[in-house]
N, C-alpha and C positions, 0 to 999 in steps of 0.2 A: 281777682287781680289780672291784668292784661299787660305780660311783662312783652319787650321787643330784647332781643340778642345780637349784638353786631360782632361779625366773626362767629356763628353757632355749630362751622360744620369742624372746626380745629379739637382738640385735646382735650382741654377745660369745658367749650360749650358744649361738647356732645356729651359728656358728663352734664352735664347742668341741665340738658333736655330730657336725661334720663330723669334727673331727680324731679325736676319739673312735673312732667309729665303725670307723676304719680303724688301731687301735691293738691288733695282738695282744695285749696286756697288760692289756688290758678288758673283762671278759667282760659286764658291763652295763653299762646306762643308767639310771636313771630318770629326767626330768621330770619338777619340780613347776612348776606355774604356775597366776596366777588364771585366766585365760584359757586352755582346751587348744588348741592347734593342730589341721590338717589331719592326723591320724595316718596319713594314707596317701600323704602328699606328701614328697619330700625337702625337709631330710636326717629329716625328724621320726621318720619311719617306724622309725628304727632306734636309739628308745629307747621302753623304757612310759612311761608318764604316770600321774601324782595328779594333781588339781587342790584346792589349798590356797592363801585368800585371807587375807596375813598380817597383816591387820588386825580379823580378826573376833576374839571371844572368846580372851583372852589362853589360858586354861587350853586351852580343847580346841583352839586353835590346836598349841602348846606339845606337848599330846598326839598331835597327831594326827602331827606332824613327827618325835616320836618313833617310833611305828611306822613311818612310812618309812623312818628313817634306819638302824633295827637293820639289822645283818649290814653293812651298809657299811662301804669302805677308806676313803671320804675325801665328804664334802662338797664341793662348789663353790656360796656366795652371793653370785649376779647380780642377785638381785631387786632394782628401785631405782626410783622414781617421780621423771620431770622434771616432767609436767604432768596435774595442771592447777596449774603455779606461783603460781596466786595461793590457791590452798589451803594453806597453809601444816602444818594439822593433820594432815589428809592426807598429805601430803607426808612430814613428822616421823614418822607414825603406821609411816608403810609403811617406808622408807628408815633411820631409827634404831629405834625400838621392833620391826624386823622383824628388824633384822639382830640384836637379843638373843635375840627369840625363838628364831629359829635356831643360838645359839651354845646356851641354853639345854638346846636339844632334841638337840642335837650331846653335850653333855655327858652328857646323863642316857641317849643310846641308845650311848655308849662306844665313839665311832668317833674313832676317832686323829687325825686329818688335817682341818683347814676351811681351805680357800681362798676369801679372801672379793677381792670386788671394791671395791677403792678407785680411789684417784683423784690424778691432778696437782693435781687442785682440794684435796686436805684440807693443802697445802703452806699454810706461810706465807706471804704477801707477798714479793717481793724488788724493784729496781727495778734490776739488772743483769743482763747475758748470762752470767754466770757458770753452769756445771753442777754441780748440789747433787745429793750422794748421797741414800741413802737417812735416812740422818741427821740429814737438814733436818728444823727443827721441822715436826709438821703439826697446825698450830692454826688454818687455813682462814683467809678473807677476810671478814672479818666482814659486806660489804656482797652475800654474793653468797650465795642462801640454800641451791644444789648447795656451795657451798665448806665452807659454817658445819653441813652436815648430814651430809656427807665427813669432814667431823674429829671430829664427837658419833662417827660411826661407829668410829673410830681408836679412842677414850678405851672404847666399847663392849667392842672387842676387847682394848684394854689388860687390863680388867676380868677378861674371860673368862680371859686369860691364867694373870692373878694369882691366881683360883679354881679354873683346874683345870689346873694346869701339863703335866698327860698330855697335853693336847690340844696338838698344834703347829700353830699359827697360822700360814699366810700370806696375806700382803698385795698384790694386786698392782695398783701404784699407775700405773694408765695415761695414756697420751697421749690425743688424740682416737682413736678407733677407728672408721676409716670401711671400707663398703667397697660394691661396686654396689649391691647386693640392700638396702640400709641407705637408700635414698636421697630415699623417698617419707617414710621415719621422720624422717628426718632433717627433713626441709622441715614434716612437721607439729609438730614438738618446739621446731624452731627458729625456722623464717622465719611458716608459719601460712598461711591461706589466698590474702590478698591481695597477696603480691607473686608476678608470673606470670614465674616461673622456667622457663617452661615454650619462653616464648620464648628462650632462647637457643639453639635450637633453632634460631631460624633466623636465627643470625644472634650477633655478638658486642658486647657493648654499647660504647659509645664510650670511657669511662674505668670505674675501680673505686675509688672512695672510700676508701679505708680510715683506722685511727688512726694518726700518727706513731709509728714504733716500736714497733707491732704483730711481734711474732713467736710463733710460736708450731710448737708439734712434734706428730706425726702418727704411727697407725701400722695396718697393714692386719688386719681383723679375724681372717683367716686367721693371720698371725702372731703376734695376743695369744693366739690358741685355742694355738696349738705353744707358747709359753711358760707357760701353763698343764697342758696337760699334760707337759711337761716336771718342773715344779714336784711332780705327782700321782705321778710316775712313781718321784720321790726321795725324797717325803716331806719336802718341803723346807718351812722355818719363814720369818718374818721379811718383810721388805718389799723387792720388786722392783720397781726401775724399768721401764717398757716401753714403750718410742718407736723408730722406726727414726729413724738418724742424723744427717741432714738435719734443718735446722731451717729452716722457712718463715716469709719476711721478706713487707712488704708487697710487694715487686719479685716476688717467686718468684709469689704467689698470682696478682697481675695479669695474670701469663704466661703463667697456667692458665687464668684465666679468660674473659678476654681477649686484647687484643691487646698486651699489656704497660702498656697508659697506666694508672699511678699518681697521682691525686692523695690527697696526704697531708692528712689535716685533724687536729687536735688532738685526742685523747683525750675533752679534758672537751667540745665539740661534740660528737661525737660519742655519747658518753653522755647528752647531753639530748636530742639528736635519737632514740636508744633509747628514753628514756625519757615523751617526747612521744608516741610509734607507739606503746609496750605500753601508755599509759594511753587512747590511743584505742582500745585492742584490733584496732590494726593490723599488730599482729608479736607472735608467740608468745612472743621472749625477753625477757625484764628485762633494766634495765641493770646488775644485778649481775653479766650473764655477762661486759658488758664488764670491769670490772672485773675480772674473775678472770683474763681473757684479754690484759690489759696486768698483772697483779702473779705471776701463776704462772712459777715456775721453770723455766728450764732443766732438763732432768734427764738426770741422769748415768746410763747403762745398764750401765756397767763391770760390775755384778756379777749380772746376767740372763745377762751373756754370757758371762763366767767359772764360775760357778757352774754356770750350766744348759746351758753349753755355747748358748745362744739365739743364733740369728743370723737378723734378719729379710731374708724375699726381697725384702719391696714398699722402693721407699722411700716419705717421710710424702708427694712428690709425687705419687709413683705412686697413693696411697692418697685423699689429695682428688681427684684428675683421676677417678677413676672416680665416686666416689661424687658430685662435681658432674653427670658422664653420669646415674647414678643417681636423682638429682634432678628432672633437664629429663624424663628420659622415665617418673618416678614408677615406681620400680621396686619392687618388695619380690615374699614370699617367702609361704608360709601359713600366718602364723600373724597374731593380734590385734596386737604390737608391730611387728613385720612389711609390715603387708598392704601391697599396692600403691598405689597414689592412684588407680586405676582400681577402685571396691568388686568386691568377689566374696561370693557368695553359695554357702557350702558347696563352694567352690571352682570355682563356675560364673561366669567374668569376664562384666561386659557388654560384647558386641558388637554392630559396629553395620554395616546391611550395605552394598556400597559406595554412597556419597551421603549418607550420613548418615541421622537419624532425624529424623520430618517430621511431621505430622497432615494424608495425604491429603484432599484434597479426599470427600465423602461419609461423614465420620466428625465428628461431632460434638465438638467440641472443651472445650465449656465441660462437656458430661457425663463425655467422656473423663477431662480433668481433674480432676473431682469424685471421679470411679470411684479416680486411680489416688493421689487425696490423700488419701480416704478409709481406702484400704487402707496408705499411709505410717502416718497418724494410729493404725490399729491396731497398726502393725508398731509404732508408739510405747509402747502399752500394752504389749503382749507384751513388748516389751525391759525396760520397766520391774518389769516382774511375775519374769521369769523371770532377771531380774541380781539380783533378791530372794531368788529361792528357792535360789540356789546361795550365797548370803551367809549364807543361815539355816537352810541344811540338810545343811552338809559331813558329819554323820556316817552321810548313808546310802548305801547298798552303790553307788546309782544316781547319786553327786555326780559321777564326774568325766562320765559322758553328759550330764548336767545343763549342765556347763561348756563340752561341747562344744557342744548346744544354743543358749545362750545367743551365742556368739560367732559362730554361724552365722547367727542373729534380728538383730545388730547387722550382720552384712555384707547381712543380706536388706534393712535397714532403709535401709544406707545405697546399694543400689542402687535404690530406690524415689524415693531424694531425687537421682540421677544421672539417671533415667529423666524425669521431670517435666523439671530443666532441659532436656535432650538434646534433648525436646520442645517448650520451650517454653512448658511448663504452669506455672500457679501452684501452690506449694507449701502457702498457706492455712496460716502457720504457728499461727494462732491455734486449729486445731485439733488439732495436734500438742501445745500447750500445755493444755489443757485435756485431753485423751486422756491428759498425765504427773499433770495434779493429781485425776482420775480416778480414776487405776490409784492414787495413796497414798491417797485415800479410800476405796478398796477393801479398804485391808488393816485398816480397823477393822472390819471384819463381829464378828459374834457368832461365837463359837467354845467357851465354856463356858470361858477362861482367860481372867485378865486380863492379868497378868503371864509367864506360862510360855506356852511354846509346847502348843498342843494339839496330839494326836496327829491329831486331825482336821482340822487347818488342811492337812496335806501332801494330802490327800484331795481336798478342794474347792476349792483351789488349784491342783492336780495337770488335775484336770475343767475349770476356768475356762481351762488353758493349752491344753489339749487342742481346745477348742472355738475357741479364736484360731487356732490350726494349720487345727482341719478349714476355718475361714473363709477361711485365707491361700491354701488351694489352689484357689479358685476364681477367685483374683486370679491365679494362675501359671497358670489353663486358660487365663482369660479372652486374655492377652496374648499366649499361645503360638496362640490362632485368630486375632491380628492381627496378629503380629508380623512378617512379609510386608511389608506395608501400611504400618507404621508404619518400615519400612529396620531390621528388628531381626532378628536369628537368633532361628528360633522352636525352636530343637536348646536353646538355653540354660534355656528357660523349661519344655522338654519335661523337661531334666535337675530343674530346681526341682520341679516336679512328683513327682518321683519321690524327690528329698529332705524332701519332705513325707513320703511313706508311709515313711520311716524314721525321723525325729520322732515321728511316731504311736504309729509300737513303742517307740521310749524311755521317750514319757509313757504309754502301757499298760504296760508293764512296772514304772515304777514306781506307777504307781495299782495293780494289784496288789498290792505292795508293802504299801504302805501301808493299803489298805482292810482289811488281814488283819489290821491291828495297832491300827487307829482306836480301836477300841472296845469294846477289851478291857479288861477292870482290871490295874492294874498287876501284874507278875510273874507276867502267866498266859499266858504262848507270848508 
């Protein structure tokens, strides 16, 4: 079988490429994702990669997914946006208008099988413990905007159904799915950066607040991946439940979390207290998750397990208790939905050597700090410039280096903004702001188009990123002759060094490219 994955480097897909991977019955992989992962890290290594960002141009989006898709047994769509939830556009853009494109593109490259990723969330409301099959309306919670874009999704697929009835359809409508390597994701999607999770670590907090009659069901990413291919392996249509069997009450979580002590506060408290922290921009989630998370159903797994024969190892306890371990020690995996809470840079972690990281005595501190906000402030640009040029350049030979580029510039970026605190240094963000409204004034230069893309824009755009690169490795000489000094491993900044001169080849290779093609007339080579 020759499955394609879109969304493969998130929660659910890198689960699914482990399972995969060890699946006689599957002779490939492909990953699609905006972002490309570490292609040489596990489990990633053991699928190719496109990079396809499903918001851009509906047509060559549409197009481009068809050429992936040809020759394939079966689709699987995980792509889904939580955040940045107060984008609303976005959100809708990528999450409903993605998942048409890809039934779309399913349809017209004449692959049998799309397994898409739903949710507990696209359920109706309920306010009892009752287990509702698959059956149960799924017309979302109007107040919660993952529930309300979980069921446009549903009505999406109804559609596809109804237009191309070859295509068999399934649904698989999940619990939470946690699991260790998820748990850095988790804390930036849900909790955000100000509450320090980090602490329980040493130690277990005194009580656990939670809603009265808070319950809610779980289940281990490794085992939505086994019902998923289970589902690939049958050609199986229709909507499954998937939870392991345990359902967790406010007592159960307490237990996990702490020392057992419960106190119970009311729902609607609760939800104001949510909604007081997301309007200070003190917590990542809205309080629609409350909301979803007191009116979501029970679900009944009777027909996961009969049908697909599905029997999960973890239970929904076994599955929070690790991913909260997950959480306190910021764990994740290499990819952009992935990464750890510790940045990495092309898969180079920062370390710090023992004692931590200081500004000895005889080192200038206030230049220091100039030098290394300076080079953040660039790394700003570049991120800017080069998350552009993969948004507006998917149809050349060199997009998916390009994506991997990109994702490697945002981990260099955000270990430059690690380095400064770790230090001690100010981060000057006034100049990292200015460096973003910079880089968009940039892109009005003269190009001889006004409206259409020039062929000469890939050219000197291409030169302009190339030149950010050659400047970035003077910032990775510079730190690796102090790194000593400053309590840092100078091995890590020796290795960034050396991922510079493979950057270099990517954008010479495609400046090539493109300068062959700049300025020709059309239809002539």
């Amino acid at each position: 079988m020759r499955i394609v994955v879109v969304g493969q480097t998130g929660n659910v897909g890198t689960a699914i490429l482990r399972a995969l991977a060890d699946e006689p019955d599957v002779d490939s992989v492909l990953g699609v994702a905006r972002r490309l992962p570490d292609r040489t890290a596990e489990p990633y290594r053991h699928a190719d990669w496109a990079a396809v960002d499903l918001t851009g141009d509906e047509d060559v989006v549409v197009a481009r997914l068809t050429d992936l898709f040809r020759g394939a047994d079966a689709v699987v769509h995980l792509a889904w946006l939580i955040q940045p939830n107060r984008e609303r556009d976005l959100l809708r853009a990528t999450n409903v208008e993605g998942t048409r494109r890809v039934g779309a593109a399913v349809a017209r490259a004449g692959v049998p099988h799309l397994v898409v990723a739903s949710s507990v969330g696209a359920y109706s409301p309920v306010d009892d413990d009752a287990p509702r099959a698959e059956d149960w309306p799924a017309d979302g919670i109007a107040t919660s905007h993952y529930s309300v874009d979980k069921a446009a999704q549903e009505d999406v697929l109804d559609e596809l159904e109804r237009e191309h009835p070859d295509v068999v359809v399934a649904r698989m409508r999940m619990a939470l799915v946690f699991q260790g390597d998820a748990g850095a994701e988790v804390t930036r999607l849900f909790v955000g950066p100000y509450v320090p999770l980090r602490l329980l670590r040493l130690g277990s907090p005194p009580f656990l607040p939670l809603p009265a009659g808070l319950r809610l069901q779980a289940v281990h990413a490794d085992d939505v991946a086994d019902a998923y291919r289970r589902v690939l392996l049958r050609r199986a249509g229709g909507a499954f439940n998937v939870a392991a069997p345990d359902v967790l009450r406010g007592g159960d979580l307490a237990r996990l979390v702490d020392h057992g002590r419960l106190v119970e506060v009311p729902p609607a408290v609760v939800r104001t207290a949510v909604s007081l922290a997301y309007a200070a921009h003190l917590v990542a989630s809205d309080p629609g998750w409350v909301d979803m998370a007191m009116g979501a159903p029970v679900m009944d797994t009777s027909r996961a397990v009969g049908e697909l024969g599905w029997q999960p190892r973890h239970t929904a306890a076994d599955a929070l208790q690790e991913v909260v371990a997950g959480m306190t020690e910021g764990r994740g995996l290499a990819s952009t939905p992935l990464r750890p809470s510790a940045p990495q840079a092309g898969g180079v972690p920062l370390s710090l050597a023992s004692g931590g990281a200081s500004v000895p005595p005889g080192i200038d501190r206030e230049l220091l700090g100039l030098y290394l906000s300076d080079h953040l402030t660039g790394a700003t640009a570049g991120l800017g410039r080069i998350e552009r040029m993969v948004r507006d350049y998917g149809d050349l030979p060199q997009h998916a280096e390009l994506a991997e580029l990109s994702a490697q510039v945002r981990r260099e970026r955000e270990l430059y903004v690690r380095l400064l605190g770790e230090l001690g240094l100010p981060r000057r963000r006034h100049r990292q702001l200015l460096a973003g409204v910079t880089e968009r004034l940039g892109r009005l230069k003269l190009n001889g188009r006004v409206v259409s893309r020039s062929p000469m824009s890939v050219v000197l755009e291409t030169e302009l990123m190339r030149s950010a690169v050659v400047g970035k490795l003077g910032g990775w000489q510079t730190l690796e002759e102090h790194a000593a000094e400053l309590g840092l491993d100078p091995q890590q900044f020796h290795d960034l060094v050396e991922l510079v001169q493979r950057q270099l080849a990517t954008l010479d290779r495609l400046h090539e490219y493109a300068r062959r093609r700049a300025f020709r007339e059309p239809g002539d080579g």
